[in-house]
N, C-alpha and C positions, 0 to 999 in steps of 0.2 A: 449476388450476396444479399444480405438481409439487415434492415433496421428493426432494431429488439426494442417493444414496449412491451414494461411489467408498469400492471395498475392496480395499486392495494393490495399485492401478491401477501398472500397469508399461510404460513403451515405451521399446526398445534400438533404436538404429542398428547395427547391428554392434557394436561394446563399447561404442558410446557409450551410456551409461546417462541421456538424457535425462527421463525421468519413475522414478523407481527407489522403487516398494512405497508411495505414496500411502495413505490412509485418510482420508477428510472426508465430513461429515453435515453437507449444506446445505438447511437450512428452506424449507419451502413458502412462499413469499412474498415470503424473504430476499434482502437484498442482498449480495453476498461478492464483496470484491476481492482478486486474487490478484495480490502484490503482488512485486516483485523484480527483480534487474537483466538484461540481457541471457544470454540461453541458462542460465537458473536454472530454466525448465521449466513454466513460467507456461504460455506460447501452445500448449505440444506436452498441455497438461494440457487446458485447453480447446477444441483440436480434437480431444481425445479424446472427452472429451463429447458436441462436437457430431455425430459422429461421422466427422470428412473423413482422424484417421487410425487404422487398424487399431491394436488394443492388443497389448500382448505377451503381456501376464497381467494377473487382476484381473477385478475385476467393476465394471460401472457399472448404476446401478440410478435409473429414474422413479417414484418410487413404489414398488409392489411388483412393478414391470414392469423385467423387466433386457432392454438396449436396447445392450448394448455391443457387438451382434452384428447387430443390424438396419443397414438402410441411413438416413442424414441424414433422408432425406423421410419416412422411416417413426415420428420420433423426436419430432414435433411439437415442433421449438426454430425461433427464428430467430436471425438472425445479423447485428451489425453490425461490417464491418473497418473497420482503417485509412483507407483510401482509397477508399471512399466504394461501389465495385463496383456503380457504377450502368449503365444502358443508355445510351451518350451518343447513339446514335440514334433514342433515344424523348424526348420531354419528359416534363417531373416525373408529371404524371399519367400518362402509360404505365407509366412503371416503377412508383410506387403499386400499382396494380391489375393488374400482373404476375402475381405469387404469384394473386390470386384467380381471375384466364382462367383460371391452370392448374388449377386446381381445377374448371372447368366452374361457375362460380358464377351464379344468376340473377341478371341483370341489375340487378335494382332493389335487390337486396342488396349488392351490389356500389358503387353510389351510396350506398347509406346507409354503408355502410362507409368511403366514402372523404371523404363529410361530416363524420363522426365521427373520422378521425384528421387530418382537414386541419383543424379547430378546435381540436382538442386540439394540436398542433403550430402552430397558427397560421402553418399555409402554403397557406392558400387561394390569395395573389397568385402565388404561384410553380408553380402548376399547368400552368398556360400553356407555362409559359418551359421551352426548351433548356437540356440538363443544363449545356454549355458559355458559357451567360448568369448562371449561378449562381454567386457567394462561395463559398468555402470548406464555411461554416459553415452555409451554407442547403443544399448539395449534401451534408451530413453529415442536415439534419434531414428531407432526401428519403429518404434509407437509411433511416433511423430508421422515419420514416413504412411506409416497404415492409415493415419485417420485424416491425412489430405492428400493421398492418391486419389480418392474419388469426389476432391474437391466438394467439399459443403458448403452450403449457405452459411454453417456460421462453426465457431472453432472454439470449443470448449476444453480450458487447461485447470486440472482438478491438484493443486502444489504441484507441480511434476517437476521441480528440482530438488524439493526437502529430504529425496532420500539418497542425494547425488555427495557426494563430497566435494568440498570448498572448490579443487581443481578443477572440475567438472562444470558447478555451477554458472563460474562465469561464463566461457565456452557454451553453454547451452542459451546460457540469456539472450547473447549475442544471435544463437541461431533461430531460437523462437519471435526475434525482435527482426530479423532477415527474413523469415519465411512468412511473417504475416505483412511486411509490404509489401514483396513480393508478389503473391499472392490479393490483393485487397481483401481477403478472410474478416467479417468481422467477430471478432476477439475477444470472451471474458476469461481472466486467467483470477486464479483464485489462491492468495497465500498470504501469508502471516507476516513476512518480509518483506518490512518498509523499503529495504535497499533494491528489492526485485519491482516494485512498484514505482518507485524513483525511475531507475530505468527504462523499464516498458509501457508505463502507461502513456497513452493520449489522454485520458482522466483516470484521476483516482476515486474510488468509492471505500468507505470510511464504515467499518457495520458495528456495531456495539448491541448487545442483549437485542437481536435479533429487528433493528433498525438503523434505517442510513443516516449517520450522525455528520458527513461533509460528502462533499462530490468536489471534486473541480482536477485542473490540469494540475501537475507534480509544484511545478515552481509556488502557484498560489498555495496549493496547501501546504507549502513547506512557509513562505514568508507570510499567510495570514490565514492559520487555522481556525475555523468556525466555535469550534470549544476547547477546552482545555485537554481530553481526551483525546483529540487529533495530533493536537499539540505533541501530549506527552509520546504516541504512537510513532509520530512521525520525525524521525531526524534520527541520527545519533552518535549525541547523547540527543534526546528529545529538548522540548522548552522547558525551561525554567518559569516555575510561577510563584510569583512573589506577594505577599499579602501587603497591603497596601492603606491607610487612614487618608482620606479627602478631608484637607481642611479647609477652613470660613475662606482662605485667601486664593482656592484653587490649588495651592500645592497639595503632591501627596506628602505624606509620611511612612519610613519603613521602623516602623516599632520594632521591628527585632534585630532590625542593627546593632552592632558594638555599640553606636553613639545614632541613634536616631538620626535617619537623614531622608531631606525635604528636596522632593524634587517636584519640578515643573512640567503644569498639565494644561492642554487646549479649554479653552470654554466649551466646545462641545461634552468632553470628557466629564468636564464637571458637571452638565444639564444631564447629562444620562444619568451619572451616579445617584443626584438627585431625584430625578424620576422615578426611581426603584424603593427610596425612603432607607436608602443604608449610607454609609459614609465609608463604606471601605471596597475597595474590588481589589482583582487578581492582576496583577501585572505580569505579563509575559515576553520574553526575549530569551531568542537563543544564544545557547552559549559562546558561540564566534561572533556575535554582534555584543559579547560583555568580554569586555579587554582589561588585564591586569595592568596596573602602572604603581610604580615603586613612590612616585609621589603626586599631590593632584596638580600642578601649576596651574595651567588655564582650561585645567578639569571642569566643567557647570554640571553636569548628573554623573556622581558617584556612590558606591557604598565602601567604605569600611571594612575590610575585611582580613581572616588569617587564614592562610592558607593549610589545610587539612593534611593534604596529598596532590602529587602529579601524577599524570597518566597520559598516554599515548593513544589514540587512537585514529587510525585512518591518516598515521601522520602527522597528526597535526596532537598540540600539546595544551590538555586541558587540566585548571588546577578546578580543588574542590575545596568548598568554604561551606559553612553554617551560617545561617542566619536564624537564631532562633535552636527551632528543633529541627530544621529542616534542611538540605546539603544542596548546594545549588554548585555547578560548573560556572566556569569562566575560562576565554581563552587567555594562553601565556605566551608571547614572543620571544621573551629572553630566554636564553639556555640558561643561561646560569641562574635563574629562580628556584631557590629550595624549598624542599616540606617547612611548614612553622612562620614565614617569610611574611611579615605583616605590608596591607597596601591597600590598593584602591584597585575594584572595578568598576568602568566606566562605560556610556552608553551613550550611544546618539539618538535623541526621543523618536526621528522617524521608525528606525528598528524596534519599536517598541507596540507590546499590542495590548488593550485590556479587557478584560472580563469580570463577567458575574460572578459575585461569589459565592453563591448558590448553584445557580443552574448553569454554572461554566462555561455559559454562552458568550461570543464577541459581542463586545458596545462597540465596538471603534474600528 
């Protein structure tokens, strides 16, 4: 297997700056999802990689083999897309043992090879059968099958659930998050779906306009994103960011509260704020760390607030409130809380993160 370094990896369209000065050091073994919303530089990062497009600038490196200049077949990766990019004139078994013919491979290795990833994929039944007889979801775990029969140094996943439906997708996560331990393959899988990233990654990578805006393992960049953009990306519902006045005594202020409320901040917090020459930053906490309560008792950081609407999501029951112009989430425990239901959400300042409120970077 292979450890992946990209150094200052660069690709322009004409001015469009789709991949712009990259740097990542991806572990022999590792799993790394590259994570982000449409045209943010994800897919153009990864068929850099694999090598299907020419770079601008930069270097890509397999080890201590730089490969940014070789051709695909010379780079030992394989590949799985979207849409499945099978032969639909062969059955399952043809296209498996594709990659091997072209290698000239003997025969009987070729058999072991393909008994060894038809149980490990448990798709002996589907051997047989027409690409065009297959589910969704079994014509994905035929792909799969193809492009680590001949074992690669490194396993490229190009979204290859987004066109799977909801049943499907979990069932696949599971088997792509099996077959790269399994295996020690190491791993960049590429998709838009925070919750596919949650799951699978050993790190996550974070792209925006064509740069890496966070890296780290799933837990950290879920409890302390690097900017506000990860923040909002990552969770869901994502974080809440709340504007915030530093006053002379170290508390904040939330100016758009019903009734302005004064909460309590580290000295550190304060020394940053000051150092930038503003008096306000972004305060951030997610929503299952903001708890509704019908009154404050021995409440110490709360806001104000009416509740908008409730909603369900993943189970669990979040209400929605205004502050200002802006709609923040909070969690609700009680069933019995209604739309309109005036109260308090509360916070414990650990759970709490703040930022720039310009360049939406973490202070704290």
């Amino acid at each position: 297997m292979a450890r992946i370094r990209i150094e200052q990896l660069k690709k322009y369209y004409g001015e469009v700056k789709a991949v712009d000065g990259i740097d990542l050091d991806i572990q022999d073994q590792e799993f790394v999802v590259f994570l982000g919303p449409s045209g943010c530089g994800k897919t153009t990062t990864l068929r850099c990689v694999a090598g299907l497009e020419a770079i601008t600038a930069g270097s890509i490196f397999f080890d201590d083999r730089e490969v940014h200049l070789l051709e695909p077949a010379d780079r030992n990766i394989a590949m799985v897309f979207q849409f499945y990019a099978l032969y639909p004139h062969m059955n399952a078994y043809k296209n498996v043992v594709f990659p091997l013919k072209a290698q000239n491979m003997p025969k009987a290795e070729i058999a072991q090879k393909v008994e060894w990833v038809a149980d490990l994929l448990k798709i002996e039944p589907l051997l047989s059968r027409k690409i065009s007889e297959l589910a969704d979801g079994d014509k994905q775990k035929v792909a799969l099958a193809r492009a680590i029969v001949r074992e690669p140094e490194v396993l490229l996943l190009d979204e290859p659930l987004s066109a799977l439906d909801e049943r499907y997708r979990e069932q696949m996560r599971m088997e792509f998050l099996k077959i790269q331990k399994s295996l020690n393959v190491t791993t960049v899988y590429v998709t838009h779906d925070q919750r596919e990233a949650m799951t699978l990654a050993d790190r996550i990578v974070v792209m925006q306009d064509g740069k890496i805006v966070d890296v780290g393992e799933p837990e950290k960049l879920y409890e302390t994103p690097e900017n506000v953009f990860s923040g909002y990306f990552i969770g869901s519902p994502g974080m809440n960011f709340i504007e915030t006045t530093c006053q002379q005594d170290g508390t904040l202020r939330i100016e758009a509260a019903e009734t302005p409320e004064v909460i309590s901040v580290s000295e550190e917090v304060r020394q940053q704020t000051a150092s930038y020459g503003r008096d306000t930053l972004m305060l951030g906490i997610r929503p299952e760390y903001l708890f509704f309560h019908h009154q404050t008792n021995s409440l110490t950081n709360f806001i104000k607030i009416n509740l908008l609407n409730i909603e369900e999501i993943h189970q669990i029951r979040y209400g929605n409130f205004y502050l200002g112009e802006h709609l923040y989430k909070c969690m609700i425990a009680d069933e019995n809380v209604q739309p309109g239901t005036e109260g308090f959400a509360s916070f414990e300042p650990e759970k709490v993160r703040f930022y720039h409120p310009d360049s939406g970077e973490l202070l704290t």
